[in-house]
C-alpha positions in Angstrom: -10.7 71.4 116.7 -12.0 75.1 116.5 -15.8 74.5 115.5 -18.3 77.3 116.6 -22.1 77.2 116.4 -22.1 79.4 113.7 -20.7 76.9 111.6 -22.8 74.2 112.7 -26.0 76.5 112.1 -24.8 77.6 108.5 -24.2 74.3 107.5 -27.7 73.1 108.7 -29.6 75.9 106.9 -27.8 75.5 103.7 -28.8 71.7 103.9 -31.8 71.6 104.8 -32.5 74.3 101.6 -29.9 72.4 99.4 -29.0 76.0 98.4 -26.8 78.1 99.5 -28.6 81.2 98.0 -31.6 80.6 100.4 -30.0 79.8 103.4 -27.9 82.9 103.1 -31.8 84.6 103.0 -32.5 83.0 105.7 -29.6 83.5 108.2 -29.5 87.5 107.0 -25.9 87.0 105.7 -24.4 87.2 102.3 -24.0 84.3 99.9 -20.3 84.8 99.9 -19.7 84.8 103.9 -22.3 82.1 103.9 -19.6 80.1 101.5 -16.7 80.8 103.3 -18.3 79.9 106.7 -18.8 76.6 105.2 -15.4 76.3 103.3 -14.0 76.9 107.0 -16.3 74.1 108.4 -14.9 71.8 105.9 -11.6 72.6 106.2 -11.6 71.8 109.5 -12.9 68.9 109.6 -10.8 67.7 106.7 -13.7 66.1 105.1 -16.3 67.2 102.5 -19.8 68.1 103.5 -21.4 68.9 100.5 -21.4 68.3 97.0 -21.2 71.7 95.0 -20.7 69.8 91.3 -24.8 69.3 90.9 -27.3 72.0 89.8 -28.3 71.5 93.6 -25.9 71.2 96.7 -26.4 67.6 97.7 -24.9 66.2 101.3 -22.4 63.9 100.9 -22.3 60.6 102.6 -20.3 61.8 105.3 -22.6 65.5 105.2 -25.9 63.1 106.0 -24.1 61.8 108.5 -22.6 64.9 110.4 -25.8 66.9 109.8 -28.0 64.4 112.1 -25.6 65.0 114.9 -24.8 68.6 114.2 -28.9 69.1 114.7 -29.0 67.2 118.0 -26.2 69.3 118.9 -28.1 72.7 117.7 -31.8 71.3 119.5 -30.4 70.5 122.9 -28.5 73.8 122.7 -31.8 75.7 121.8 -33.5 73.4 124.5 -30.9 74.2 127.6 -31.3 78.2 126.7 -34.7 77.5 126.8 -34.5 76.3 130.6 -32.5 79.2 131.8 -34.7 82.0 130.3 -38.3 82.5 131.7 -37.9 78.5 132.3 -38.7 78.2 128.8 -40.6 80.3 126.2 -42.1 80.0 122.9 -42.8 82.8 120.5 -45.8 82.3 118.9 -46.1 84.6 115.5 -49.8 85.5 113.9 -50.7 88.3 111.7 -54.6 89.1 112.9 -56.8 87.7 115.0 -55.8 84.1 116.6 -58.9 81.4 116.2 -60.8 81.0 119.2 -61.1 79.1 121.3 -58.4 76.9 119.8 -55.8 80.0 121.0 -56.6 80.0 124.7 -57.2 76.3 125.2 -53.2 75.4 123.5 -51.7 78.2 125.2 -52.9 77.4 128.6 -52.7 73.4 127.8 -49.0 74.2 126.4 -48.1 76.3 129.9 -49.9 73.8 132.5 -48.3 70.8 130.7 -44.6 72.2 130.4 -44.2 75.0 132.8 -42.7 76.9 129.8 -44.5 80.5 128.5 -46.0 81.4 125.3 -45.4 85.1 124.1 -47.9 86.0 121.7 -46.4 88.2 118.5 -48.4 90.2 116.1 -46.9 90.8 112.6 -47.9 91.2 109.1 -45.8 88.5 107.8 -45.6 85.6 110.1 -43.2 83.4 108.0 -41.0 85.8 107.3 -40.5 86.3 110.9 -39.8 82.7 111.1 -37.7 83.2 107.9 -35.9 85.8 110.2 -36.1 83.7 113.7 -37.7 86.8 115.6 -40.5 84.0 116.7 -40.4 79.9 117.1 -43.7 79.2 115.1 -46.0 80.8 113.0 -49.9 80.6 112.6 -50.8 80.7 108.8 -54.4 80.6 107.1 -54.9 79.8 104.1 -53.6 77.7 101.5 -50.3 79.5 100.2 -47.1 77.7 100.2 -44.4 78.1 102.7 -40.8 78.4 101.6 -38.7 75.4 101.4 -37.5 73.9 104.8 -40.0 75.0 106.8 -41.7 71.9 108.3 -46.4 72.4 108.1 -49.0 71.1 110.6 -52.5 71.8 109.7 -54.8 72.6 111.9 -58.7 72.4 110.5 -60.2 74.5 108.0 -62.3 77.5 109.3 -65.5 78.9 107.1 -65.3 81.9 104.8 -67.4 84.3 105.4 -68.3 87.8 103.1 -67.9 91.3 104.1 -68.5 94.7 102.6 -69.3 98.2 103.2 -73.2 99.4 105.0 -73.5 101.4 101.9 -73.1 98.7 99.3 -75.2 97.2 97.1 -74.6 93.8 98.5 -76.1 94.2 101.7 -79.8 93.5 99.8 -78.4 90.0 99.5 -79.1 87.4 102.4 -76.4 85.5 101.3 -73.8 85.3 98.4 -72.2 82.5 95.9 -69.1 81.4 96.3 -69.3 81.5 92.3 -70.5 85.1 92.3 -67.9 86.6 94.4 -66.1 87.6 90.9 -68.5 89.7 89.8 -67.7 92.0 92.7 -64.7 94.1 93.2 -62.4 92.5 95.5 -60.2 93.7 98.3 -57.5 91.7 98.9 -54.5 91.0 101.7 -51.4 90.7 99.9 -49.5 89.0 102.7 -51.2 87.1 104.9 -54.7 87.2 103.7 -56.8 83.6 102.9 -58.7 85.0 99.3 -57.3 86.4 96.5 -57.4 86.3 92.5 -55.6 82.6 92.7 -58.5 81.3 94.9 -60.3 81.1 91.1 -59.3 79.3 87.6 -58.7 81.1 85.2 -61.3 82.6 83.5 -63.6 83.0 86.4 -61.2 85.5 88.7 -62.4 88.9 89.9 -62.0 91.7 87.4 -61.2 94.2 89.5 -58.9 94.0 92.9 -57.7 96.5 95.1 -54.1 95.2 96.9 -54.0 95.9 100.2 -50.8 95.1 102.6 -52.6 94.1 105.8 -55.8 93.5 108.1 -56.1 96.7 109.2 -56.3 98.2 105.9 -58.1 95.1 104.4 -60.5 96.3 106.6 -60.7 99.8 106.2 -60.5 99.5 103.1 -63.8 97.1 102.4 -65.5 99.7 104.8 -64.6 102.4 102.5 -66.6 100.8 99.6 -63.7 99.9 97.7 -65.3 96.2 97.2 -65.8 93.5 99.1 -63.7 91.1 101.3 -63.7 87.4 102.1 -62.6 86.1 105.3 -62.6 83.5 108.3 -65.6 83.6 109.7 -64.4 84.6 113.2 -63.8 87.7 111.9 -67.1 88.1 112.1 -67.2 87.4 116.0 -64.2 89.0 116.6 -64.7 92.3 114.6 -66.7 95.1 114.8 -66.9 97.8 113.1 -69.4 100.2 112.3 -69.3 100.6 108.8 -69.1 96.8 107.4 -71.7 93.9 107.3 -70.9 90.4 107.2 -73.0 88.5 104.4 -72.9 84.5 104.7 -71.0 83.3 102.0 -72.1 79.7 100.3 -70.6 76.9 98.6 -67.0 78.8 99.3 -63.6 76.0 100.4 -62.9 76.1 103.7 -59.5 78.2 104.8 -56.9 76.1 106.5 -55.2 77.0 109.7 -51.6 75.9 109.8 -48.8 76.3 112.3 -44.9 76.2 110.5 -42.1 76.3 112.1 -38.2 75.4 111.2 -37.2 72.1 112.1 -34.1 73.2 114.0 -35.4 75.7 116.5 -36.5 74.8 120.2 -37.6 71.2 119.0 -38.6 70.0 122.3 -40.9 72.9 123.4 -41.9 73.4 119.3 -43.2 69.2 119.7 -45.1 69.8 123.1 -46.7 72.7 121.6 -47.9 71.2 118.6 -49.1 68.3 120.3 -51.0 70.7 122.5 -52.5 72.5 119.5 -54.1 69.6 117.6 -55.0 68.4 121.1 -57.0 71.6 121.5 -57.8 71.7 117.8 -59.5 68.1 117.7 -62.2 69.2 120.5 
């Protein structure tokens, strides 16, 4: 019987999303080779994996079945590849400025503990580089959703601290509201910042925002005067730059940390590492 892993991986996607428009996303192919890859798959196997007659894609009886084995088959695949390269390596993905010390205590706990290596990715949009398998797991702040499929562990929540430019007004303040923080203009990270126009009901958001597409020019851009920005405070360690001043920040939510990952990728090493970070996350 002529199954590849192809097949095996295009019918796991498309259930797990119970759509076959989102797992075509997903695996970068089109809906219509996605379809035919799993019109093959059934054919055969000369059964019926999914039920196309829904508004959804639902498994079958026999689909729930085949898709637990065909994800054991998938993990110990991804696990044995592990082995042979580097004796194992997990691609962490993180778009500025990983927490410390949480960082180095999991990575060197996850390396001592498994003998496998962690290689540390920097991108603007974490998720979608999960979305697009370039790395294993993500680190997320905030509390945005991730899309459907993608399996959440949080963390803890860090503080929120303000930030604006030396020349602005706000820097007579010794601290600032959380409830005032609309009254200012407000720079904003479209992607993978942790405080934007949603963080406030309606009614009480900020009346002006400037859109920006990452930290870098978040950052330049709050020390250009354009408004103010609201972050984690280890920014705040971490940063420095001579044109901005950090302001404390009261009464503001916390910003969870989260690590997301996809539940058939490198399961064993994914597990250890997890178990590493809220290990490392709990001290």
């Amino acid at each position: 019987m002529d199954i590849e892993l192809r097949h095996l991986r295009a019918f796991s996607c498309v259930a797990r999303h119970r759509s076959f428009s989102r797992a075509a996303e997903e695996l970068l192919i089109t809906q219509p080779a996605l379809s035919r890859t799993i019109a093959q798959l059934e054919n055969r196997l000369s059964v019926l994996l999914l039920d196309r007659s829904s508004r959804h894609v639902e498994l079958t009886e026999t689909g729930a079945r085949f898709l637990d084995h065909a994800e054991r088959v998938l993990a110990a695949l991804d696990d044995a590849l592990a082995v042979v390269q580097h004796r194992g390596a997990l691609r962490l993905g993180f778009s500025w400025l990983l927490p410390d010390p949480w960082a180095q205590r999991t990575v060197s706990r996850f390396e001592a503990d498994t003998g496998a290596s962690v290689s540390l990715s920097r991108t603007d949009d974490p998720v979608q580089a999960l979305r697009q398998r370039t790395v294993d797991i993500a680190l997320v702040r905030g509390d945005a959703e991730v899309p459907a499929g993608m399996r959440t562990v949080r963390l803890y929540d860090e503080p929120r601290v303000a930030v604006c430019s030396r020349e602005s007004d706000l820097t007579r303040f010794t601290h600032l509201e959380w409830a005032d923080v609309p009254h200012w203009a407000l720079v904003v990270n479209t992607v993978s910042g942790t405080t934007g126009p949603g963080s406030w009901p309606d009614g009480r958001r900020p009346a002006q925002v400037f859109e920006t597409a990452n930290y870098d020019e978040w950052l330049e851009t709050v020390a250009a005067g354009r408004g103010i920005g609201i972050v984690p405070e280890v920014a705040e360690r971490r940063t420095h730059h001579p044109a901005l001043r950090f302001i404390p920040l009261t009464n503001a939510p916390p910003s969870p940390v989260r690590l997301v990952h996809l539940p058939d990728a490198q399961r064993t090493l994914i597990r250890r590492f997890l178990d590493a970070a809220l290990r490392s996350a709990s001290e």
